[in-house]
C-alpha positions as a Markdown table, in Angstrom:
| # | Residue | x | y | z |
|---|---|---|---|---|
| 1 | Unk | 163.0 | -76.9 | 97.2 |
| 2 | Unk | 166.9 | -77.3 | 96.0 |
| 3 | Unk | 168.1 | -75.1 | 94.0 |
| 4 | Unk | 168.6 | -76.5 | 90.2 |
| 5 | Unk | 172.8 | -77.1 | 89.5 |
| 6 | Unk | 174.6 | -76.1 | 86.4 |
| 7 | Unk | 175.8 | -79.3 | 85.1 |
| 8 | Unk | 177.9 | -79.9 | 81.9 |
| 9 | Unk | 176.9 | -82.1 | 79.3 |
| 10 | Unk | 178.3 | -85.0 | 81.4 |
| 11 | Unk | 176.5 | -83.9 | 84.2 |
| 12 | Unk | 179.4 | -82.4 | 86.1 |
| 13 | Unk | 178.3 | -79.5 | 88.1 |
| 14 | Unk | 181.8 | -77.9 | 89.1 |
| 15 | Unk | 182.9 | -77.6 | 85.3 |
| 16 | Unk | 179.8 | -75.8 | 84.7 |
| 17 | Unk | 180.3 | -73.2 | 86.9 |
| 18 | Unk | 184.2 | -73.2 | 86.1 |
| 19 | Unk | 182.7 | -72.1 | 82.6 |
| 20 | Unk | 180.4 | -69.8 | 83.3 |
| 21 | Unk | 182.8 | -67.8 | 85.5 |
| 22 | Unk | 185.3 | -67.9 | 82.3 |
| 23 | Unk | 183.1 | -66.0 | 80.5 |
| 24 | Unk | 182.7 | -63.7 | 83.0 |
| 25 | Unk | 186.1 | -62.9 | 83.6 |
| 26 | Unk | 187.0 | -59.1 | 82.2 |
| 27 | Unk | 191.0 | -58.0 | 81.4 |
| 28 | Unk | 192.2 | -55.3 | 83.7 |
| 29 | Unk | 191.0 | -51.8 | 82.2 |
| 30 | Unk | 194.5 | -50.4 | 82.6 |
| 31 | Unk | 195.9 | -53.5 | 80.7 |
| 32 | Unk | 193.4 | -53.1 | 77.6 |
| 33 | Unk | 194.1 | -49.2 | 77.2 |
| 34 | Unk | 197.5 | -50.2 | 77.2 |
| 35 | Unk | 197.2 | -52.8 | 74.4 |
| 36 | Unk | 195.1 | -50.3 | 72.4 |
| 37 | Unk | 197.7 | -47.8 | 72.8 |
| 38 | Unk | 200.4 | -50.1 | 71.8 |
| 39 | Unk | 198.1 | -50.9 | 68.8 |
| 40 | Unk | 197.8 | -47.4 | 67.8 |
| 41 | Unk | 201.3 | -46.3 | 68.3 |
| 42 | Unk | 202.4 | -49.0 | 65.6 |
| 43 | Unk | 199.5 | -48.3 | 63.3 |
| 44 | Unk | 201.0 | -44.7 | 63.7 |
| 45 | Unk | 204.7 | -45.5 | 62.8 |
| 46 | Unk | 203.6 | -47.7 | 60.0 |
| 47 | Unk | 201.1 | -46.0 | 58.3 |
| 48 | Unk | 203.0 | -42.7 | 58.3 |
| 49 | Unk | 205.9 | -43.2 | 56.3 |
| 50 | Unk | 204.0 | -45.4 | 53.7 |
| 51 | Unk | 201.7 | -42.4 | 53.0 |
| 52 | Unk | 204.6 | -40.0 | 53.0 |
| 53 | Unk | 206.3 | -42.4 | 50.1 |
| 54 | Unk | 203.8 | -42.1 | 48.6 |
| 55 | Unk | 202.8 | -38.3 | 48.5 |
| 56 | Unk | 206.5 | -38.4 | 47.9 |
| 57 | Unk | 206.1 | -40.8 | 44.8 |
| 58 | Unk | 202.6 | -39.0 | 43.9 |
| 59 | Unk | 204.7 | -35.3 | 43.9 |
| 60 | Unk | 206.5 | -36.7 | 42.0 |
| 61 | Unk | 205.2 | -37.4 | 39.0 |
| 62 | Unk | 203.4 | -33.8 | 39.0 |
| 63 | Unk | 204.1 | -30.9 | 36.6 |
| 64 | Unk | 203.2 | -27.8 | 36.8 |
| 65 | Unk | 203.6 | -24.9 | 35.1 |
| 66 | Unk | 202.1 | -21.6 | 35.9 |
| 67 | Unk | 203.1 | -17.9 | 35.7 |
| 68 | Unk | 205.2 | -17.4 | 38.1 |
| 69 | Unk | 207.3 | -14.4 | 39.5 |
| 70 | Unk | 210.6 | -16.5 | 39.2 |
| 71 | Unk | 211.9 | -20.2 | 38.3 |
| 72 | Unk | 214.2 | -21.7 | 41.4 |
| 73 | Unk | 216.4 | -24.1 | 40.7 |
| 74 | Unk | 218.3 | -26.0 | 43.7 |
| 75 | Unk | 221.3 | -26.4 | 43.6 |
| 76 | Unk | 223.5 | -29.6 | 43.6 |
| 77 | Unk | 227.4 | -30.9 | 43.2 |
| 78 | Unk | 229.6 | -28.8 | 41.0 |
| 79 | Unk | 233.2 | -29.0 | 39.7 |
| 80 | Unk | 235.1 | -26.1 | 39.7 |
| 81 | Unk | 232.3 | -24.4 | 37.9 |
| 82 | Unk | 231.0 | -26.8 | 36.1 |
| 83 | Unk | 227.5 | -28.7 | 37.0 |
| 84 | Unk | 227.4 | -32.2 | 37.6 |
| 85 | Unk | 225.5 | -34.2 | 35.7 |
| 86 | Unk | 222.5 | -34.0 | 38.4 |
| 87 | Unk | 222.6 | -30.0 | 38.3 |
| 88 | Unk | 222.7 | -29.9 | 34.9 |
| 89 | Unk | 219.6 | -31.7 | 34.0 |
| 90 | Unk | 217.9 | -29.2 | 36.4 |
| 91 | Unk | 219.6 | -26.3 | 34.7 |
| 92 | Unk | 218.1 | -27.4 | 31.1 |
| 93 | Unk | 214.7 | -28.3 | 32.5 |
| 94 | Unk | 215.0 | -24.2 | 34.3 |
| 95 | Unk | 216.1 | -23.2 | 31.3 |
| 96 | Unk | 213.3 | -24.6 | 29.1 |
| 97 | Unk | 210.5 | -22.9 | 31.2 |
| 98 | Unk | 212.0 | -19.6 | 31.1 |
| 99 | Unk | 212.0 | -20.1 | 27.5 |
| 100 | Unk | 208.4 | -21.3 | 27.4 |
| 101 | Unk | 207.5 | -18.1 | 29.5 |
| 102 | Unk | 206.8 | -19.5 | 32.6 |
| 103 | Unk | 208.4 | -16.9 | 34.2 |
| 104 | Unk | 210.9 | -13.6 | 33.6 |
| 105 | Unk | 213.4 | -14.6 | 36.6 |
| 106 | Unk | 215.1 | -17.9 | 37.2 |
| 107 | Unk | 217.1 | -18.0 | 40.8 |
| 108 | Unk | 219.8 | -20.4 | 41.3 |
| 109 | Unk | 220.4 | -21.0 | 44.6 |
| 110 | Unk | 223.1 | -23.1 | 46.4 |
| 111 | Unk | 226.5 | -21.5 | 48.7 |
| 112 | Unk | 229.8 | -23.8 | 48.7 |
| 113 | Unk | 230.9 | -27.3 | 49.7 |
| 114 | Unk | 234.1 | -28.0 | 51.7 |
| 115 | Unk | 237.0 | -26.9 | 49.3 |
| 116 | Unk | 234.9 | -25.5 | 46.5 |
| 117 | Unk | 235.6 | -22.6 | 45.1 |
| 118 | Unk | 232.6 | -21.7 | 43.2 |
| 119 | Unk | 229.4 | -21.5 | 44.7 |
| 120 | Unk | 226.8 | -23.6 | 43.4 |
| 121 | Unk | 225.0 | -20.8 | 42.4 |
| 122 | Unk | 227.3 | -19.8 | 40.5 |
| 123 | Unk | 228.1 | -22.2 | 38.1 |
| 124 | Unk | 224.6 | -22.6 | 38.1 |
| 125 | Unk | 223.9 | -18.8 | 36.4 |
| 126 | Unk | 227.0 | -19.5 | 34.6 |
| 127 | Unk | 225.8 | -22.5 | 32.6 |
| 128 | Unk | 222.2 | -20.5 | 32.5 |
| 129 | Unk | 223.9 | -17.7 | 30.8 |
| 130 | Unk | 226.1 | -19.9 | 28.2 |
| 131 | Unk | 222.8 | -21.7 | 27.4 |
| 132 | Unk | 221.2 | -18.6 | 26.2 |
| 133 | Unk | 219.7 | -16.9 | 29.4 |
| 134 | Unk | 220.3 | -12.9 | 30.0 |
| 135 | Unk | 222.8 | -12.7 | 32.7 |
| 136 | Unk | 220.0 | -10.0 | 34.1 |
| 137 | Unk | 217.4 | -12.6 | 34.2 |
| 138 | Unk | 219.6 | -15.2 | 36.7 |
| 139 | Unk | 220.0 | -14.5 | 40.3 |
| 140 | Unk | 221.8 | -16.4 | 41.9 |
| 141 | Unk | 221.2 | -16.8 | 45.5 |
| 142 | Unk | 224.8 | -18.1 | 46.7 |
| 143 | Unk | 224.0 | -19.3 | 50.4 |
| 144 | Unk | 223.1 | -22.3 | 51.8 |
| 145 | Unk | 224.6 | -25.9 | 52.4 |
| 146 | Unk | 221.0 | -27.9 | 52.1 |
| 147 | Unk | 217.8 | -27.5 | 51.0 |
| 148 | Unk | 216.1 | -25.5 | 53.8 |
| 149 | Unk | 218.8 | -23.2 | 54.2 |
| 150 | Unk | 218.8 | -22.3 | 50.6 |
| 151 | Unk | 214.8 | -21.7 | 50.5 |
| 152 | Unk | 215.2 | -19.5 | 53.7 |
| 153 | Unk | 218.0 | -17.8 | 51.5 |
| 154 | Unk | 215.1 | -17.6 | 48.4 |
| 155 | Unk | 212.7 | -16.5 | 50.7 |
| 156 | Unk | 214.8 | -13.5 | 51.9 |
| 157 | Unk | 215.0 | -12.3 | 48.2 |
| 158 | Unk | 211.2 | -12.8 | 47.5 |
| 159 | Unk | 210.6 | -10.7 | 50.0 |
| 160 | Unk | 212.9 | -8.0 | 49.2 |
| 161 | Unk | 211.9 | -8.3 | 45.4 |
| 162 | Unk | 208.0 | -8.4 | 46.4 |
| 163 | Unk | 208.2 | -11.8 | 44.7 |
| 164 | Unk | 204.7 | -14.2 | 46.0 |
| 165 | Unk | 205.1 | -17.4 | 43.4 |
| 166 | Unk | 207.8 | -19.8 | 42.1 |
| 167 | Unk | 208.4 | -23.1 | 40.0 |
| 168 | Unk | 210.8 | -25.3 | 41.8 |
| 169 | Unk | 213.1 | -26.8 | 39.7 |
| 170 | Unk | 214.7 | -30.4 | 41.3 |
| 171 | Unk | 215.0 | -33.6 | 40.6 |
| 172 | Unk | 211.4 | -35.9 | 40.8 |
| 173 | Unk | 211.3 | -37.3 | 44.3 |
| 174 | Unk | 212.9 | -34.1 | 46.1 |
| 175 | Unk | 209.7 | -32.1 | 45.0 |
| 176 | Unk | 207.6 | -32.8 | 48.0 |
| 177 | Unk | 210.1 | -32.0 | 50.6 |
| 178 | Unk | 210.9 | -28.6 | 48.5 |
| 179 | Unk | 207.6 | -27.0 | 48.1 |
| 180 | Unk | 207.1 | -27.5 | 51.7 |
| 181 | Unk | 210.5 | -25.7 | 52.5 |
| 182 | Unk | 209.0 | -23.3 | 50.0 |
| 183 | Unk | 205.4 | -22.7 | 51.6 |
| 184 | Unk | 207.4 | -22.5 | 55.1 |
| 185 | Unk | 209.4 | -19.2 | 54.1 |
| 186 | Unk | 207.0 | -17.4 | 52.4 |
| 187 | Unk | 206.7 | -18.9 | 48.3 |
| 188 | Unk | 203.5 | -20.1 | 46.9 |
| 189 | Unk | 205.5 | -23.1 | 45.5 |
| 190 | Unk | 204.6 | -26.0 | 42.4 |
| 191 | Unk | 207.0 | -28.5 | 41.4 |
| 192 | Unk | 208.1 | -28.9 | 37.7 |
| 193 | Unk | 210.4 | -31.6 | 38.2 |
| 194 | Unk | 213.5 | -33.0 | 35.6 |
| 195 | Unk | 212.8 | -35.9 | 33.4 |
| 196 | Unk | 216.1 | -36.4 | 32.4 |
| 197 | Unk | 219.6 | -37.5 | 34.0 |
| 198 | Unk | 221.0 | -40.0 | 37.1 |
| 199 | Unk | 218.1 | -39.7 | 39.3 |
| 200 | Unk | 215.3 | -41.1 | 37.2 |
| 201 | Unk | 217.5 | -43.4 | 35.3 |
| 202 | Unk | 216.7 | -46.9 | 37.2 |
| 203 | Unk | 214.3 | -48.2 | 39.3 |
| 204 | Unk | 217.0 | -48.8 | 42.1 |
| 205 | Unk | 217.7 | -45.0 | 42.2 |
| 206 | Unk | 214.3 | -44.0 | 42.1 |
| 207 | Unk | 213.5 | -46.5 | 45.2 |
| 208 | Unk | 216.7 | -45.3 | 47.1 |
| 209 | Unk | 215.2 | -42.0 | 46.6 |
| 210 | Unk | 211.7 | -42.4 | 47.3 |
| 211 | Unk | 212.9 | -44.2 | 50.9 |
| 212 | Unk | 215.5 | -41.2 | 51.6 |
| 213 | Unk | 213.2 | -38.5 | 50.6 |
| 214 | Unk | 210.1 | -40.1 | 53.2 |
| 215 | Unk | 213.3 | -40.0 | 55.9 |
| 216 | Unk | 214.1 | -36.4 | 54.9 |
| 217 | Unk | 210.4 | -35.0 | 55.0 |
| 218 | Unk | 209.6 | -36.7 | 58.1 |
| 219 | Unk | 212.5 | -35.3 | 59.7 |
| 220 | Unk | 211.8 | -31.6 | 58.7 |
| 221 | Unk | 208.6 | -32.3 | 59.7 |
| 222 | Unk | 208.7 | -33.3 | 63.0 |
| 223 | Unk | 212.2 | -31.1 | 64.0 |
| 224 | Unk | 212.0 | -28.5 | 61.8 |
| 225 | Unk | 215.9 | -29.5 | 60.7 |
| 226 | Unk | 217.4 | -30.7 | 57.0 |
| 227 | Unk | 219.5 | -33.8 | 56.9 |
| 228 | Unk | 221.9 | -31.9 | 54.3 |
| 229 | Unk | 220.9 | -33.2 | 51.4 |
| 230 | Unk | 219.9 | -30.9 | 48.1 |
């Protein structure tokens, strides 16, 4: 007896089988790891930096305030001595914790741009000690030309001083970035960002921010370097 014949619904046997063997057919095995691959390499480079913005944005908008061994503020531009108007929000904000008693030390920490002659540091303790602060109760850590080479500076005097916690002092969006630097030499870090001056003034600055501090954590993340910015 013949064997029956797939046939299409206008009887055409050929097309039929033409079908069937279309559903059969399987993509090369090499070719679909590769796709997922791909897939999972872009996932990778787009998720990432959307969740760092936003632990970035979600850092933030934290403050806290516990007992702490000292109050650290980072440094940033200075002329001549006297803060700009970034450092000097920082500076009040420092100054009102150590008021508050968050904690009996308050370090300022930042070394010298090109043709300064004051360290930020400096002026830093300076305009802490017109403000009210003991002159005793400032040190001033005068080293360092970014962020992570000022908390490796910080971290060198906790350890000398037998120092374990600290308050870090910066502006909202560069809190993230900082306590990590922190943890990473040696300071059981929390954030108590400023409220006040240029960097939370608009929502353009606070985007430009948010996008530069993801690009600056990510960095230091994956090389271990600063891009120079306080």
């Amino acid at each position: 007896m013949d064997e029956p014949q797939i046939q299409d619904e206008n009887g055409d046997e050929g097309a039929g089988r033409r079908a069937a063997g279309k559903r059969g057919r399987r993509l090369p095995r090499p070719l679909v790891w590769t796709g997922r691959l791909l897939f999972v390499v872009v996932a990778v480079c787009v998720l990432t930096p959307l969740v760092v913005g936003w632990r970035v944005w979600y850092e933030a908008r934290q403050d806290e305030r516990p007992k702490s061994d000292a109050i650290i503020v980072l440094g940033a531009a200075q002329y001549d001595g006297r803060p700009s108007p970034y450092f000097e929000a920082r500076l009040r904000h420092a100054y009102t914790l150590y008021r508050e008693g968050v904690a009996p030390k308050i370090v300022t920490v930042g070394g010298k741009q090109a043709g300064d002659r004051v360290t930020e540091a400096a002026a830093g303790r300076d305009f802490l000690v017109r403000l009210g602060a003991p002159a005793a109760d400032v040190v001033a850590v005068e080293t360092g030309r970014d962020t992570l080479q000022s908390m490796i500076a910080v971290g060198g005097v906790y350890r000398d001083r037998g120092w374990g916690s600290g308050v870090v002092v910066t502006d909202p969006w560069h809190s993230l970035r900082s306590n990590k630097m922190a943890g990473d030499n040696g300071i059981d870090a929390v954030s108590s960002p400023t409220r006040s001056g240029p960097s939370v003034q608009t929502r353009d600055t606070q985007l430009h921010s948010i996008v530069r501090e993801t690009g600056g954590y990510l960095y230091y993340v994956l090389l271990g370097r600063s891009r120079h910015t306080m």
